[in-house]
N, C-alpha and C positions, 0 to 999 in steps of 0.2 A: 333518615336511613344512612348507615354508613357505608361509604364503600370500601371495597378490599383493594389495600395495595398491591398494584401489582408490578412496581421496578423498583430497581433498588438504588436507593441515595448515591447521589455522584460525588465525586470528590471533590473538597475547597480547590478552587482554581488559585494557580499560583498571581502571586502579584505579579503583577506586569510592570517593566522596566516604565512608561511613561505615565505612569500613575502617579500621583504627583499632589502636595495637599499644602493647604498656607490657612489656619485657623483663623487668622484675620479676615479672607475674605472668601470665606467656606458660605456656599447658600444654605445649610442648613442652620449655622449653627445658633440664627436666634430663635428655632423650635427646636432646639434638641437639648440635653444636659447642659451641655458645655454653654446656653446662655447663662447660666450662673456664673463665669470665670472673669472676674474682671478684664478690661483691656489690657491691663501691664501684666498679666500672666500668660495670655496663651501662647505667647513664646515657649515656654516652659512646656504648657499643655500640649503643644506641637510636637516636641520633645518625645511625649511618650506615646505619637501617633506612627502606626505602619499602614499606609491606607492600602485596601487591599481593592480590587476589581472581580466580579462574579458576571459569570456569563448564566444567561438563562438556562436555570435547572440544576443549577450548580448547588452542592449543602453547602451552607457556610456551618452547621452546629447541628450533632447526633444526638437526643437525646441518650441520656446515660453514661454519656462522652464526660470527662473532668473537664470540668467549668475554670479553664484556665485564660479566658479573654472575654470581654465584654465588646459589645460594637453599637456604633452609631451607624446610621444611614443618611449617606451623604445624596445621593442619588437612585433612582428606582424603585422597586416595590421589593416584599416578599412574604412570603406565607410561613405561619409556625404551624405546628402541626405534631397532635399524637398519635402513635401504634400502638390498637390494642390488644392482646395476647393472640388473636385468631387473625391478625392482620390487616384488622378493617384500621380504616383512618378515621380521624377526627379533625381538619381543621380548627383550628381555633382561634388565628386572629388574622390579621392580613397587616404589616407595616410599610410604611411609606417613609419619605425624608426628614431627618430630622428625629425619628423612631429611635429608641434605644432597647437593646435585647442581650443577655446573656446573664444577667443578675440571675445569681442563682442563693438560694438559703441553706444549703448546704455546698459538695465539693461535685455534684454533675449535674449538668445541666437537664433539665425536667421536659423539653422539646425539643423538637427539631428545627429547622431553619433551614428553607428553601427560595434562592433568587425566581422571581417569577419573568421578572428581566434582566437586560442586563444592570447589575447594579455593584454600587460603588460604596463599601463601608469603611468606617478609621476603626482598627481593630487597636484594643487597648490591653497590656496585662494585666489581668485583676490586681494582683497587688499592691502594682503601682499606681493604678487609674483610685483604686480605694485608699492610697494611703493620698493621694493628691486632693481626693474629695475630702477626708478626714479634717484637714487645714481649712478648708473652705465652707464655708456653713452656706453660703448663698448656695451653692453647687449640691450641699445637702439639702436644701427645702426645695431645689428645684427636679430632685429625684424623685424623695418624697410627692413632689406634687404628680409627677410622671408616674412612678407605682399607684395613687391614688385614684388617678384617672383608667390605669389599668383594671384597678379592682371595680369601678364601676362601669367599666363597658365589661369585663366580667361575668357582673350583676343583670344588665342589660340582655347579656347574649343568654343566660336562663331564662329569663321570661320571655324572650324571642321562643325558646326550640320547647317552651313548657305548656304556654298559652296561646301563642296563636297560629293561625290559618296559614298554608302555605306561602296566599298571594301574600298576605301580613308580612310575613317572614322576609320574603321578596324584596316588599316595597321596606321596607326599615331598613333591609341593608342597601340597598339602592341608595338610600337617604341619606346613611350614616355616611354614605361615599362624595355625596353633594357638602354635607358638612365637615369631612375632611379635607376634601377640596377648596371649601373655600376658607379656611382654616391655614392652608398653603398660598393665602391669597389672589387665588385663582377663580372664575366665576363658576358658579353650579349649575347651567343651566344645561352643561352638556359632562358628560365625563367618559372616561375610558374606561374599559374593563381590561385590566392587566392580568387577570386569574383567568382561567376556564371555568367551563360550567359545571365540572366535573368537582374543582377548587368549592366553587360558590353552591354546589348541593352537598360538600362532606361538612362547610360551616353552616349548613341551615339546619342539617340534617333532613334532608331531602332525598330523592332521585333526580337523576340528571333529566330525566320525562318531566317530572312535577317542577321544578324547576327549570324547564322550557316551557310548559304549559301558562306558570305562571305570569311566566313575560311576556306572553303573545297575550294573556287574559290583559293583561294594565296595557299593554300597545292596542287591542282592539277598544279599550275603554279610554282613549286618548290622551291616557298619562303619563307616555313614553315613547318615546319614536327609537327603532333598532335601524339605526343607518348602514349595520353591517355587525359583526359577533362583538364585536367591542366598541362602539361607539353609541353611547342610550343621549339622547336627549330629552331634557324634561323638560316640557311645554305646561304641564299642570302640575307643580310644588306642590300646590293647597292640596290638591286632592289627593295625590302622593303621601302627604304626610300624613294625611285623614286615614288614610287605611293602615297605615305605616302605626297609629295611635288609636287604634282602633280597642287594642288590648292592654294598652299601656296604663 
């Protein structure tokens, strides 16, 4: 089920004076585009960075807006997300560090883009960020490889909201958060929830009931512990993913 928006998009926050960025020893950038760039370039690529800072709740990108910058995530999370004519939402992905967002296939950008924390992007101008990649073929297949991976979590998020069961629903994206996590090199056995419930029933397509129901259902079935709204530990993987693959 979707919900209805009901506030309206806040304004990109300005950059802040101590915002500060050195693509040399950036933590995202050997998950993000920019691992394509050779060492003796990112000077250059630095070049064409304005890194910007978003405080929670902040848009960083309207959909409909002219698609005039693309951005990386250097730090924090945030949620993309569509409006549809009667004003219900649709979340639709959730990104994290390292993330790349604002490709667009024509001149406006097709989502939205909301900081879910505070979060830190290198905001780039399309023209020059594509005329920089155009030179670069590694930076080319490592886009490609990032659009690719896009269109199969895509794939993925249809047979989630087509085929299965709430708890299903639940436990996969719970999962897919242990394997982005440790993907970030970090361990899975516990994770944060930086979205609301509200966030995580407009991407299941859920209610925010059914999606509280369903996380006490897998915490009383022992394959979750809620230490508090945001913090799930997972004491049973296997069986987590068991249900999680249940329609897969």
């Amino acid at each position: 089920m979707l919900a209805t928006a009901t506030h309206e998009s806040r304004p990109m926050h300005v950059t802040r004076a101590d915002v500060s960025h050195n693509c040399r020893s950036c933590p995202a950038r050997a998950r993000s585009a920019c691992a394509g760039a050779a060492a003796d370039e990112l000077d250059r690529l630095a070049g064409l960075v304005t890194p910007q800072q978003l405080m929670q709740g902040d848009t960083l990108i309207e959909e409909g807006d002219e698609a005039t910058h693309v951005f990386t995530i250097t730090a924090g999370s945030m949620k993309i997300y569509k409006l549809l004519p009667d004003g219900r939402r649709q979340v639709t992905g959730f990104l994290f560090q390292g993330d790349f967002l604002g490709l667009a296939f024509n001149d406006c950008y097709t989502y939205s883009a909301e900081a879910l924390t505070d979060t830190t992007v290198c905001r780039f101008a399309r023209p020059a960020f594509e005329s920089f990649v155009e030179d670069r073929p590694a930076m080319e297949r490592r886009l490609r490889i990032m659009a690719s991976n896009e269109l199969a979590a895509a794939q993925d998020q249809m047979v989630l909201l087509g085929r299965k069961t709430a708890q299903e629903r639940v436990a996969s994206f719970l999962l897919s958060l242990v394997y982005r996590q440790e993907r970030l090199g970090r361990e899975g056995k516990a994770i944060r929830l930086t979205m609301t419930r509200n966030d995580i029933a407009d991407y299941l397509g859920l209610t925010i009931e059914t999606v509280s129901r369903s996380f006490s259902a897998l915490r009383g079935l022992g394959i979750i512990e809620l230490d508090s709204s945001t913090l799930v530990r997972i004491p049973n993987r296997a069986r987590l993913a068991a249900i999680a693959e249940i329609a897969s």
